[in-house]
C-alpha positions in Angstrom: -36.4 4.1 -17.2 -34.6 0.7 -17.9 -34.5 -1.3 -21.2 -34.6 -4.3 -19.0 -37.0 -6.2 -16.8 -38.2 -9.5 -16.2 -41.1 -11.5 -16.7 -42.3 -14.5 -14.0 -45.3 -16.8 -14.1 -47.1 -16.4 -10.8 -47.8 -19.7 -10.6 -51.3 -20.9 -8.5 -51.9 -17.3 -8.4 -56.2 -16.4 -9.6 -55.8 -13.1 -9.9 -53.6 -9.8 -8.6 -55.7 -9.6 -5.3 -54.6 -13.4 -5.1 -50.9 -11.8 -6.3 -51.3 -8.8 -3.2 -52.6 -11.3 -0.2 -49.3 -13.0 -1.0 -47.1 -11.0 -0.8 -48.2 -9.2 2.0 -48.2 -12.6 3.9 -45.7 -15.0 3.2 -44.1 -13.4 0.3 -43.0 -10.3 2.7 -39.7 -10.3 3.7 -38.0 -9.2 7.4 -37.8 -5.4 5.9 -41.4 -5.5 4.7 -41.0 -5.3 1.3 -42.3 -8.2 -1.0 -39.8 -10.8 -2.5 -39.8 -13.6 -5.0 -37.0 -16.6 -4.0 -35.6 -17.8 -7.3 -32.3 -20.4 -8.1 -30.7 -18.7 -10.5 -28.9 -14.6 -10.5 -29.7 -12.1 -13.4 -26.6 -12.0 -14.8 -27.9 -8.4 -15.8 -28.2 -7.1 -12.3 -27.0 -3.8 -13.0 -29.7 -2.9 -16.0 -32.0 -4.5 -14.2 -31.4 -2.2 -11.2 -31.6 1.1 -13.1 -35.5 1.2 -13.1 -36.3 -2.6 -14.4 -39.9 -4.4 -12.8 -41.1 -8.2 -12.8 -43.8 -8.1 -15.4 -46.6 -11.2 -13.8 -48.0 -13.4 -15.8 -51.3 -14.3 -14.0 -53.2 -17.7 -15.5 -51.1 -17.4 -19.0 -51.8 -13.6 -18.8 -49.5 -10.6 -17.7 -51.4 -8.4 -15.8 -49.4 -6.0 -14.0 -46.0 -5.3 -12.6 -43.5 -4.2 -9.7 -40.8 -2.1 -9.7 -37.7 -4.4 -8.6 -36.0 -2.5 -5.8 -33.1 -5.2 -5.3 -31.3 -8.4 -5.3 -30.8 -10.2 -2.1 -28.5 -13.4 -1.7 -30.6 -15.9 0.5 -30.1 -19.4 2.2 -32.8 -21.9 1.0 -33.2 -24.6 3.3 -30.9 -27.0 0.8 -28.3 -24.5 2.0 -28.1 -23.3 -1.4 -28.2 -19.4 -1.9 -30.8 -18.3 -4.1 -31.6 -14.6 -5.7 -34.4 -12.6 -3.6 -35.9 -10.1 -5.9 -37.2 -7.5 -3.4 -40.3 -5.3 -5.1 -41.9 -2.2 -4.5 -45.1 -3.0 -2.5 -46.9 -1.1 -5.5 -48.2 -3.0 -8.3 -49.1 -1.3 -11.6 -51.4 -2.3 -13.7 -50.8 -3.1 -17.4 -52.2 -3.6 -20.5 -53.1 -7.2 -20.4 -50.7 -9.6 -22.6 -50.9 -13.4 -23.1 -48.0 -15.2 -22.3 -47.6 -19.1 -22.6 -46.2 -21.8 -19.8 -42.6 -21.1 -19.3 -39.8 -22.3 -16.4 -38.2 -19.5 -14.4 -38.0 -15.7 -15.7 -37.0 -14.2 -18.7 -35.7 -10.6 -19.6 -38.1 -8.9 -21.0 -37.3 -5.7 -23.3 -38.6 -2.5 -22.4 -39.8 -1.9 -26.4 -41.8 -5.7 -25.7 -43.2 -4.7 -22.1 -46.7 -3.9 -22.2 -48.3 -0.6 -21.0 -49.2 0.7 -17.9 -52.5 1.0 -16.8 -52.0 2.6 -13.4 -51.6 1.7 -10.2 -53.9 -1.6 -8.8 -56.5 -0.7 -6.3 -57.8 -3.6 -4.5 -61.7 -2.0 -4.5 -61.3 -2.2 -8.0 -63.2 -5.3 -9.7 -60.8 -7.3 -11.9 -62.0 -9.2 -15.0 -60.8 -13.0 -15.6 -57.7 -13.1 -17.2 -59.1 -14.5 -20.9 -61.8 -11.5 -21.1 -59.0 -9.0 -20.4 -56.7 -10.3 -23.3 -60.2 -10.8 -25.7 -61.0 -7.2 -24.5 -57.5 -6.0 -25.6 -57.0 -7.5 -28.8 -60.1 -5.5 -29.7 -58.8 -2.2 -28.4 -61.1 -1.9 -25.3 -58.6 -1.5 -22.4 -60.0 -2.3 -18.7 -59.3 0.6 -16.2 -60.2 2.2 -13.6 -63.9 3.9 -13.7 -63.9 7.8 -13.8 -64.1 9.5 -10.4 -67.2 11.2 -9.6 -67.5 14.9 -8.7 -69.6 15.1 -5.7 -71.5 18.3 -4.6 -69.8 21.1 -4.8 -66.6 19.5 -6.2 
């Protein structure tokens, strides 16, 4: 895996169902996949590329991440080309991390990334963003609930 990826504010975003409907609406692109416009080009495409993901920052908290698949070069409606990053459709779950206001993206080291959680399930119930990060700072991490056996299983 990468020592690269990026970090983005999803910005009017409530929560990662909010994140999902999205991108599954107007932030799809023609091929499917889900996409974030942005001005500027990573000018470190290449590590990036080699296994990087946009870590979101939902409500001044990072609560999961996509795997970033590639760059597009795209026409705003300025006529200006912009950077699409296309993203796997999946998004992991990770282990909530508070994040202050910021413009744009950052790189984010892989050693400063938090860690995975597993993938998000929409039938899942999420938490609000401020009781995740008050749950992680005193250990308790917010998963998943163990599967049930059934009869005979």
């Amino acid at each position: 895996m990468t020592g690269l990826h990026l970090i983005k504010l999803s910005v009017g975003t409530e929560d990662v169902a909010d994140l999902a409907r999205w991108q599954a609406g107007p932030g799809q692109g023609p091929d499917g996949l889900p996409r974030h416009v942005t001005r500027m080009w990573p000018k470190r495409e290449t590590e990036l590329l080699d296994g990087g993901s946009i870590y979101w920052a939902i409500k001044g908290v990072v609560l999961c991440r996509q795997r970033i698949v590639r760059l597009d070069e795209v026409q705003g409606g300025d006529g200006i080309p912009r950077c699409a990053l296309v993203l796997d459709p999946a998004l992991v779950r990770v282990t909530p991390m508070p994040r202050r206001p910021f413009q744009g993206w950052r790189y984010l080291p892989a050693a400063e990334a938090p860690r995975d959680l597993g993938q998000w399930d929409a039938a899942e119930e999420e938490l609000p963003p401020k009781l995740s990060i008050a749950l992680a700072e005193f250990g308790v991490v917010w998963g998943p609930a163990p599967k049930r056996r059934t009869a005979g299983g």
